[in-house]
N, C-alpha and C positions, 0 to 999 in steps of 0.2 A: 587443558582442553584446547582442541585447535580449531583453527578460524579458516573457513572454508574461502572465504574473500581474502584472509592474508595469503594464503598458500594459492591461491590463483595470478595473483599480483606475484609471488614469487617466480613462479612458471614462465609468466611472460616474460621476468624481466632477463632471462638467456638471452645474450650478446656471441656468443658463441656458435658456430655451428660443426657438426662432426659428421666426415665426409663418410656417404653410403647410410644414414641414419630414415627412419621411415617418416617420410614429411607430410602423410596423410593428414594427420590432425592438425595440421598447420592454415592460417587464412593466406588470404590472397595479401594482406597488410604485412602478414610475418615473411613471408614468401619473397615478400619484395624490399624487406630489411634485409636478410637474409642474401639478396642479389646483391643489394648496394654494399654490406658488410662485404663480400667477397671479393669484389670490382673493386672495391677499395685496396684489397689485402695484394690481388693481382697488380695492381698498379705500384704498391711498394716494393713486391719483389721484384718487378722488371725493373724498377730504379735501384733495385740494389744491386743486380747480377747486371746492370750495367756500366755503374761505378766498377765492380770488380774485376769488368770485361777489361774496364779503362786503364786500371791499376796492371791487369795479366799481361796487357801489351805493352805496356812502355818498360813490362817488366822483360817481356820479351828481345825485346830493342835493346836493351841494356846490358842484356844478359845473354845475345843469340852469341852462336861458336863462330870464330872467324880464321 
């Protein structure tokens, strides 16, 4: 038999979000996990493709034709 309060508590607990997906049934609380989750994920990949910008130039330097 299933538990209508476990499977609700299940639902909520998506940490996840999949881009283009319908956010209609979403609160204003989830909406704004959902932002801070994002801004988060944005912030690590500009620090990672900046690392690797760091890494491509000194690779460049090292390696330009002379």
């Amino acid at each position: 038999m299933s538990d209508p309060f476990f499977e609700e508590i299940r639902k909520k607990k998506k940490a996840a979000h999949d881009i283009g997906e319908d956010l209609s049934a979403l609160s204003i609380d989830e909406l704004e996990e959902r932002i801070a989750l994002l801004k988060s994920e944005i912030e690590r990949l500009e620090e990672e493709k900046s690392k690797k910008s760091a890494v491509k130039s000194a690779a460049d330097i090292v390696f330009k034709p002379r």
